[in-house]
C-alpha positions in Angstrom: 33.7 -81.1 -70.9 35.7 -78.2 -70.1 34.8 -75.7 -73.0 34.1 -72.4 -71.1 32.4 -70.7 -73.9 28.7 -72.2 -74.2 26.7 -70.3 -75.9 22.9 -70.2 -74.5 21.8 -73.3 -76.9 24.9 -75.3 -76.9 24.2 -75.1 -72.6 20.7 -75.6 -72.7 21.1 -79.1 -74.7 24.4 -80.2 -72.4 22.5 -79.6 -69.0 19.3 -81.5 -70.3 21.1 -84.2 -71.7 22.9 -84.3 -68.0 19.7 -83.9 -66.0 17.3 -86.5 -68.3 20.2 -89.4 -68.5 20.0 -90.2 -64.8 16.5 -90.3 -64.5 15.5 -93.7 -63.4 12.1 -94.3 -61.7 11.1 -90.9 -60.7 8.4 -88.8 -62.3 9.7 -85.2 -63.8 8.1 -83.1 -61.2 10.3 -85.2 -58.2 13.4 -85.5 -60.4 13.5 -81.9 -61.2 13.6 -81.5 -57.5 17.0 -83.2 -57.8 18.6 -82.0 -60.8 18.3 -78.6 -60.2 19.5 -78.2 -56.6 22.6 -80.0 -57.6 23.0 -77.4 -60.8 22.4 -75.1 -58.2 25.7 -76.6 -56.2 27.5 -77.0 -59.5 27.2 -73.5 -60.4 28.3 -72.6 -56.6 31.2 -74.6 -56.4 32.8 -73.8 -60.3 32.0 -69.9 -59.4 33.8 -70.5 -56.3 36.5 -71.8 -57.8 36.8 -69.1 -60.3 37.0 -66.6 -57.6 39.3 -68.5 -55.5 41.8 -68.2 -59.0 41.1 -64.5 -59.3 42.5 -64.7 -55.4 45.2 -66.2 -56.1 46.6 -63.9 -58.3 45.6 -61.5 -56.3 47.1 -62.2 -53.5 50.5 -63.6 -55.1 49.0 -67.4 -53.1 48.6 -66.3 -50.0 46.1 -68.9 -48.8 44.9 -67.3 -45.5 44.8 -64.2 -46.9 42.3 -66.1 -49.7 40.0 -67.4 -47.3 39.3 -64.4 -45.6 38.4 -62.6 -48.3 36.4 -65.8 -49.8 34.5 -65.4 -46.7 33.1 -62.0 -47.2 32.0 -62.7 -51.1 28.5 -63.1 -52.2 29.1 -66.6 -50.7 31.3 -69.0 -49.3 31.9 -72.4 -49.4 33.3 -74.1 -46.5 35.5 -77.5 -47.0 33.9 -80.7 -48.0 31.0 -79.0 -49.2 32.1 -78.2 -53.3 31.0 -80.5 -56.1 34.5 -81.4 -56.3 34.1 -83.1 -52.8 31.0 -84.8 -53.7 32.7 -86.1 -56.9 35.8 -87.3 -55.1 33.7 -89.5 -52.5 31.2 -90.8 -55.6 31.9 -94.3 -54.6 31.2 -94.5 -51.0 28.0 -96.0 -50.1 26.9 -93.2 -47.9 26.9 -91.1 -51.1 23.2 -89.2 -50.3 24.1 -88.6 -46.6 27.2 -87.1 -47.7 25.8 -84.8 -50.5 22.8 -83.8 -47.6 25.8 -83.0 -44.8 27.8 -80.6 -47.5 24.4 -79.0 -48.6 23.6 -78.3 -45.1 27.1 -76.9 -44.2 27.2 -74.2 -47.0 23.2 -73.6 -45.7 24.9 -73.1 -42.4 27.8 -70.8 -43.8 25.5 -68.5 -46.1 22.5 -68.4 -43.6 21.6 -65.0 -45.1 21.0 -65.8 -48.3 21.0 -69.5 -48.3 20.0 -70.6 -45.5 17.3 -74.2 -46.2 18.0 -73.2 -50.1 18.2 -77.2 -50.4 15.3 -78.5 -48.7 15.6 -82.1 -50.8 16.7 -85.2 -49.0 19.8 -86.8 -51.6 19.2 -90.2 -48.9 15.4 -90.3 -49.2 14.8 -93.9 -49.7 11.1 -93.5 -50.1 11.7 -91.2 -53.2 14.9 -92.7 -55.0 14.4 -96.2 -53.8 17.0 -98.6 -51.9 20.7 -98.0 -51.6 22.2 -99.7 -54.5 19.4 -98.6 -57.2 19.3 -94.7 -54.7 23.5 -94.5 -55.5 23.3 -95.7 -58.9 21.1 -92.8 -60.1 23.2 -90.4 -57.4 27.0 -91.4 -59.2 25.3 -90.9 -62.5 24.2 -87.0 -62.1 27.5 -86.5 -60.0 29.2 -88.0 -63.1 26.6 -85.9 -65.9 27.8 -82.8 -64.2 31.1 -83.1 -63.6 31.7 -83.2 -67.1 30.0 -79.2 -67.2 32.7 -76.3 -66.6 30.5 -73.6 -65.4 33.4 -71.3 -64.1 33.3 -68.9 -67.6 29.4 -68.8 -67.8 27.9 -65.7 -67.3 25.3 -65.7 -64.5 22.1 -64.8 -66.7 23.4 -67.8 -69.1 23.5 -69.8 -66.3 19.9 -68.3 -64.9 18.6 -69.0 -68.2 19.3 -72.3 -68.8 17.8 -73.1 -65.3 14.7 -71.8 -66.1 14.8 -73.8 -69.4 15.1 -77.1 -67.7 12.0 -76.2 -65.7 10.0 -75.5 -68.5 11.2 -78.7 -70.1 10.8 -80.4 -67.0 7.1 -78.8 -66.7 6.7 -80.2 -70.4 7.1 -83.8 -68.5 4.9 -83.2 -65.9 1.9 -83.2 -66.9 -0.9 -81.1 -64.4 1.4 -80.6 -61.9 3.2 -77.9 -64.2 1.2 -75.2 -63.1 2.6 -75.7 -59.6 6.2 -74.5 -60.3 5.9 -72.4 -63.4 4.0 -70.6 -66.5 5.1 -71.2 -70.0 7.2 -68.7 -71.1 6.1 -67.1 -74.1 2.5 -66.1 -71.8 4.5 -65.7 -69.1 6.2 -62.7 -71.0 3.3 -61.3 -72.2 2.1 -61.5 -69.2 4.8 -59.1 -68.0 5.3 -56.8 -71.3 1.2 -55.7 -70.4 1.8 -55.3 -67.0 4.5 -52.3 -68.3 6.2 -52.0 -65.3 8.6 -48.7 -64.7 11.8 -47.6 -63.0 11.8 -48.4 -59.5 8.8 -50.4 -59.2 8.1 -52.6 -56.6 7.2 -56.0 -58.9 5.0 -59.1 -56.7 3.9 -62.2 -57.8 1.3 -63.4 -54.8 1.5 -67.2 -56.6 5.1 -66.8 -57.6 5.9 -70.5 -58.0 9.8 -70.9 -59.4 10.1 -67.0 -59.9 10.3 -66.8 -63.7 6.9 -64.6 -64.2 9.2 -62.0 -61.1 12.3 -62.4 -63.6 10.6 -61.3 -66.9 8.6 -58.6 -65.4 12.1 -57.4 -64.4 13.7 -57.9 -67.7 10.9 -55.0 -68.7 12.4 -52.2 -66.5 16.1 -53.4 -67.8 14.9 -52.8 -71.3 14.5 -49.2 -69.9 18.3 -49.2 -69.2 17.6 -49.1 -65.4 17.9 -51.7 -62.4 16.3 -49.9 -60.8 13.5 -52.0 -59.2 12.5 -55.1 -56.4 11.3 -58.1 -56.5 8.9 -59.9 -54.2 6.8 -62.8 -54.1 5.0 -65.5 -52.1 4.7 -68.9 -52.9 2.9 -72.2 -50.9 4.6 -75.2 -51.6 7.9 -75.6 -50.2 9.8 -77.0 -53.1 9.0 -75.0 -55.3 9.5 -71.6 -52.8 13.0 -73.1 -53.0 13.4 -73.5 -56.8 12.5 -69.9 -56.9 15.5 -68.9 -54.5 17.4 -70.7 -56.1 16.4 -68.9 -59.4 16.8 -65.3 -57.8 20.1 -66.4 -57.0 21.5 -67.5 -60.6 20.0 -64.0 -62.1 21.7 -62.3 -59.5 18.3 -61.1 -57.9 19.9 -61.9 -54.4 17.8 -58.9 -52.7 14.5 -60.7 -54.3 11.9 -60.8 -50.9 10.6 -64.5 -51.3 7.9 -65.7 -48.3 7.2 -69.4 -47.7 3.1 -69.5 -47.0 -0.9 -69.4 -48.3 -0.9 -65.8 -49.6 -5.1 -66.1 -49.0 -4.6 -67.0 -45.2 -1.6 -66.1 -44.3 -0.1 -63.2 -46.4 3.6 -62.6 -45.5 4.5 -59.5 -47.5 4.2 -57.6 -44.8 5.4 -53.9 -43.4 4.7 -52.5 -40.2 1.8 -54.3 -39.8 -0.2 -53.9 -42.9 0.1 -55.2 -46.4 2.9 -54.0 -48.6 1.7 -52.1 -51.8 3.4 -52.5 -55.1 3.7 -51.0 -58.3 3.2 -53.8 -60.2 1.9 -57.5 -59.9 2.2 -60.5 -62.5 0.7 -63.7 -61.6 -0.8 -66.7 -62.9 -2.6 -67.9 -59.6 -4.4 -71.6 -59.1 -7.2 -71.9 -61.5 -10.7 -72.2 -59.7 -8.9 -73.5 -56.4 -11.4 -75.5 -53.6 -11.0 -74.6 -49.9 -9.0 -71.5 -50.6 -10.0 -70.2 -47.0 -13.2 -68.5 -47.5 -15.1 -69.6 -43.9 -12.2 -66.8 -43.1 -13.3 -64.6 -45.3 -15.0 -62.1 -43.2 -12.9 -62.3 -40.2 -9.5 -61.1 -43.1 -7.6 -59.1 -40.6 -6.0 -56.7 -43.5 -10.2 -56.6 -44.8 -9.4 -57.7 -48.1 -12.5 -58.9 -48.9 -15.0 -56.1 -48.4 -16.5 -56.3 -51.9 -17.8 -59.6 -51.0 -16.5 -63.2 -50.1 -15.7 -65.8 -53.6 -17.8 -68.8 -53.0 -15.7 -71.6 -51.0 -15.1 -73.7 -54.2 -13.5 -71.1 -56.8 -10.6 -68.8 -55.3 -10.3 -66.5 -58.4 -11.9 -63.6 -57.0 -10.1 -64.7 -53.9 -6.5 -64.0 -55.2 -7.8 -61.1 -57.6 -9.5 -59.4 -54.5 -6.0 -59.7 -52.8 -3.8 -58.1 -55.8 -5.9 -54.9 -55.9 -5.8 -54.6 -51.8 -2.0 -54.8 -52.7 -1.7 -52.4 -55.6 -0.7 -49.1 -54.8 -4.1 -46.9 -54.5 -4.2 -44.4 -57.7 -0.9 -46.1 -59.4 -0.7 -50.1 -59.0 -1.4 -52.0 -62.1 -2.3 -56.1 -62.3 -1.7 -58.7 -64.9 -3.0 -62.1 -63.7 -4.2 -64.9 -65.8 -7.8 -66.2 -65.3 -9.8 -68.9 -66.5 -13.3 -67.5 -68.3 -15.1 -68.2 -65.9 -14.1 -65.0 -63.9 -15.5 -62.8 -66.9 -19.3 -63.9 -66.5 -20.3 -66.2 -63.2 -22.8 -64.7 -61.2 -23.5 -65.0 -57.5 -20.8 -63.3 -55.6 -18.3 -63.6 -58.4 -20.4 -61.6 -60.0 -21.1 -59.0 -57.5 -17.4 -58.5 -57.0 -16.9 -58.2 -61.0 -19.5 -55.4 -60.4 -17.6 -54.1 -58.0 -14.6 -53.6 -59.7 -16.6 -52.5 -62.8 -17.7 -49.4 -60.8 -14.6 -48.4 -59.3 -13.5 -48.0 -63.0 -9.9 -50.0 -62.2 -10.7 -52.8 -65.0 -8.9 -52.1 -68.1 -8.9 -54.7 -70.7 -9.9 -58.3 -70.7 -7.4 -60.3 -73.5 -8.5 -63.6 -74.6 -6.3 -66.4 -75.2 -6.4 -69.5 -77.3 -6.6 -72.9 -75.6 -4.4 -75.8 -75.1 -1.9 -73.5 -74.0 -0.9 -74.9 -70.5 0.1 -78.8 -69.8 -2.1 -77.8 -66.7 -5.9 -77.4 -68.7 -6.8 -77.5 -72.1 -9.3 -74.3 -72.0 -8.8 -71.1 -73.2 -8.0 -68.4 -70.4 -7.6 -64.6 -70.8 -5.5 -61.8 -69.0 -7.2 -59.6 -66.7 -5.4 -55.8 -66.9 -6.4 -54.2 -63.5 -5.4 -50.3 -63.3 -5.8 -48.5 -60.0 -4.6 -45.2 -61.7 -8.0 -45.5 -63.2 -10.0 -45.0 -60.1 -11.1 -41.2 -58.8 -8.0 -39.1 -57.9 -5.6 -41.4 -60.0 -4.2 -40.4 -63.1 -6.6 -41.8 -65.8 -10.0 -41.7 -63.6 -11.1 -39.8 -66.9 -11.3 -43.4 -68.8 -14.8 -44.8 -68.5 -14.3 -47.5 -70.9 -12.9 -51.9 -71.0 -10.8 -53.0 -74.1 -11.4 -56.6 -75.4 -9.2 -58.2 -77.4 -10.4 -61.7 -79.0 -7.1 -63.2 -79.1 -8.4 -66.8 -79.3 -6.9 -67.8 -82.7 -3.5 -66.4 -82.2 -1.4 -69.6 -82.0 0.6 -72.2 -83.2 -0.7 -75.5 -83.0 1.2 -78.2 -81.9 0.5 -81.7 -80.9 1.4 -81.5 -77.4 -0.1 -78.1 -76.5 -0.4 -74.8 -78.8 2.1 -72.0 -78.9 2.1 -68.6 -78.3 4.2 -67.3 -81.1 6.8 -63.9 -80.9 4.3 -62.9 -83.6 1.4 -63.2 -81.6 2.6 -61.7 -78.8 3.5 -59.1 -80.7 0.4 -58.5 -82.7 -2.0 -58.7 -79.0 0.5 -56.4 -78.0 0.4 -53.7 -80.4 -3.5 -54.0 -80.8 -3.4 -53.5 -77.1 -1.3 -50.2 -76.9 -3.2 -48.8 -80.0 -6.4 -49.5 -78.3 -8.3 -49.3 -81.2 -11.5 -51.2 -82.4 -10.1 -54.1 -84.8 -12.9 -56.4 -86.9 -13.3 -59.5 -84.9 -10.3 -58.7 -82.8 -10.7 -55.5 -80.4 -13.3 -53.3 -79.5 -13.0 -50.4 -77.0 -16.5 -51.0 -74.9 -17.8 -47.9 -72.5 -18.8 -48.9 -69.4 -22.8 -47.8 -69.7 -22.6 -50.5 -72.2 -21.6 -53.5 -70.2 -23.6 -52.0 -67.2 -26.4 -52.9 -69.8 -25.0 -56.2 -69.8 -25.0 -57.1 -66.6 -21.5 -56.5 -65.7 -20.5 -59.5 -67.8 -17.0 -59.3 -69.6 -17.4 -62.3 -71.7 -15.4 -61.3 -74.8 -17.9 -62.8 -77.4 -20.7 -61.0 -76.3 -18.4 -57.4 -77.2 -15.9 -58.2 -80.3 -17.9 -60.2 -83.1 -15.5 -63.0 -84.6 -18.8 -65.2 -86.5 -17.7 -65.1 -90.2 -20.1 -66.0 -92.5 -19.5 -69.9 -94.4 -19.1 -69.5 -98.2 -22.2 -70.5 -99.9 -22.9 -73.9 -101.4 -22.2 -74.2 -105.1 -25.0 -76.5 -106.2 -24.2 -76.6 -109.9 -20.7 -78.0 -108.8 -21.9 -80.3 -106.5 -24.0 -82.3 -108.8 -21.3 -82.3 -111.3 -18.8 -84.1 -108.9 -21.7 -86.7 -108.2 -22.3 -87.2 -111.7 -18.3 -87.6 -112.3 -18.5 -90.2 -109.7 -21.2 -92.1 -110.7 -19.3 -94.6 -113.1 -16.8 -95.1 -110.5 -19.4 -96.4 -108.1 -21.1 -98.5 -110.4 -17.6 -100.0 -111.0 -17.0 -100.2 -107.2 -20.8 -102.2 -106.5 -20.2 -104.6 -109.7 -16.8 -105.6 -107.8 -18.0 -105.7 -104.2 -21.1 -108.0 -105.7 -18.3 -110.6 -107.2 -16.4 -110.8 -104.0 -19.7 -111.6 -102.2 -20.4 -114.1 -104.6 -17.2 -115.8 -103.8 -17.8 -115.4 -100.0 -21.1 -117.5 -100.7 -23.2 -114.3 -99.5 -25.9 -113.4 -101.3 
């Protein structure tokens, strides 16, 4: 296909059909780690191309002259290393050691930026199987994608339709979604009620493939500005890389992406301490076992003076380590939690308290179930505001706002959606911040002191409604019209028993 002017659908459905037709015996969450670094080389190699043209003309063919200047672009791709090689060798045997060698020599040309961007082995035989069935499902991607003129595309086109073949990817995968990304429509409302400004410094501690980082981004460009940086940390090393990959196609190039456990081993780092940011989006692990508490208390950035999270459930663990990274008096925090952060005791509950008094929690939103592939309960959205705490802007607010957000939703048969009109309705009850019937309530801190420092939404906005009564006189006049038709129905049944020889 070489029409240059996809529009964002027409792309969307040509790239899926692409990726999902080659798919043999792998699961989604492996394939995806196929498809999309060879998109990734696609868009490379036709963007390369395009500016190789622009060269051209430029400089009336002078090919030397080309190269040089190839060299010093955004990046460069060195010979037998383009999709166009790749496609022009499709039928030698070797095929996966030959796509592995040109990956590694644009790694090696673009270590800057690029540099073990394509962490997947093309020749794995213990993931794509032997070499006939391993090059059949190799030529038929190569062939998919050759047919896809990316040259014309516009880079957030491009960026988009990446992140739409994760989600529909993550639709596949079943519980291993949640490693690699959030759906999208929580995933920007995650981000609109984090309200991030011009020139903020935006982290995602569990950033996964970067989409949470891109939307919360998208906010300060509705501003008109660019004005802002990117940062996250993620664990697994596949997805780290999709994320790269992802800042790269939205032309987030500058992004600061670390490889590592952000509870032992935080990498956003600056002269030895943590960095601070502005604002922070995240949808962390739910409940995560052996998160690292036994090193807890020996934390050498003391995140965890308010108490260690019991060894089995890292919520507190990861929530603990976004306000130690929010900027003191300014940061704010939107992180997704599972309910069980709003009212366990123990420890969890002493840190809740914690927070409670220094006065930084500022609304707990409730969301329906069946949301994520991931888990079928309901979660909510912490807001954490350090502006809130003494010698911050708003220390002067003293109070928590609930919204019961639970029935807000679409249902679907494979998981509910979060509708543009939800999001829209939690969000303007959120800015309004006024008490709704059996959807907000503004609750003052004395009050929830009185209840034990627990933030379960139920026990603050009251969403019972009352059943209509029973309308006896109607009743027994339905049972009365059915009357003859039972009779009718037992007078039958007996015949057919007859029949049967039962008596």
């Amino acid at each position: 296909m070489t029409n240059k002017k996809y529009s964002q659908e027409d792309l969307n459905k040509i790239l899926w059909d692409s990726a999902n037709s080659s798919r043999s015996q792998l699961n989604a969450a492996d394939y995806m780690n196929y498809v999309l670094p060879m998109l990734f080389l696609k868009y490379l190699s036709d963007k390369s191309k395009n500016t190789h043209e622009e060269y051209k003309k430029r400089f009336a063919g002078d090919e030397k002259r080309i190269e040089e200047k190839m060299k010093l672009d955004r990046f460069y791709l060195p010979p037998k290393s383009s999709f166009d090689y790749i496609y022009s060798i499709i039928e030698q045997d070797n095929l996966g050691e030959e796509i592995n060698k040109a990956l590694h020599r644009i790694e090696d040309h673009n270590k800057e930026k690029l540099d073990g961007v394509f962490s997947v082995d093309f020749n794995s035989e213990s993931n794509l199987g032997k070499l006939a069935e391993r090059n059949k499902m190799l030529r038929n991607l190569v062939q998919d994608f050759s047919k896809i003129d990316l040259t014309g595309v516009k880079d957030d086109v491009i960026g988009n339709s990446y992140m739409f073949l994760i989600e529909r990817f993550g639709a596949d995968a079943g519980k291993k979604a949640g490693e690699f990304f959030t759906v999208r429509n929580v995933a920007h409302l995650v981000a609109r009620l984090a309200e991030p400004k011009v020139g903020a410094r935006i982290c995602d501690p569990c950033c996964g493939s970067g989409g949470l980082l891109l939307l919360a981004g998208e906010e300060v460009e509705k501003q008109g500005s660019k004005n802002y940086a990117l940062y996250g940390q993620e664990s697994t090393g596949s997805t780290y890389q999709l994320a790269r990959m992802n800042m790269f196609l939205h032309g987030k190039d500058s992004a600061r992406l670390e490889w590592g456990d952000t509870l032992n081993n935080p990498l956003l780092v600056e002269n030895d301490h943590l960095m601070k940011f502005d604002t922070i989006v995240s949808n962390p692990p739910f409940s995560l076992k052996k998160w690292g508490a036994e090193y807890a208390e020996a934390d050498k950035y003391k995140r965890f003076w308010r108490g260690a999270p019991p060894k089995d459930k890292g919520d507190f663990a990861f929530i603990t380590h976004m306000v130690e990274t929010a900027k003191p008096k300014t940061g704010r925090i939107s992180v997704i939690v599972p309910h069980g952060v709003l009212f366990r005791g123990g420890a969890e509950g002493k840190i809740r308290e914690q927070l409670l008094k220094e006065n930084i929690v500022e609304a707990v939103i409730g969301l329906p179930a069946g949301l994520f592939q991931t888990t079928g309960i309901p979660v909510a959205i912490l807001i954490l505001d350090r502006s809130r705490e003494k010698g911050g802007e708003n220390e002067n607010k003293k109070d928590v706002f609930f919204i019961e957000a639970s029935k807000e939703f679409k249902a679907n048969k494979a998981q509910n959606i979060l509708t543009d009109e939800n999001i829209e309705k939690i969000i303007n009850t959120y800015k309004i911040r006024k008490d709704v019937e059996k959807l907000a309530r503004k609750v003052s801190l004395k009050e929830i002191e009185e209840n034990d420092f627990n933030l379960n939404i139920t026990r603050y906005v009251d969403t019972f409604t009352e059943e209509a009564p029973v309308d006896i006189k109607a009743n027994l006049k339905e049972l009365a019209e059915l009357e003859p038709q039972l009779e009718k129905l037992e007078k039958q049944m007996a015949i057919y028993l007859k029949e049967l020889g039962i008596k």
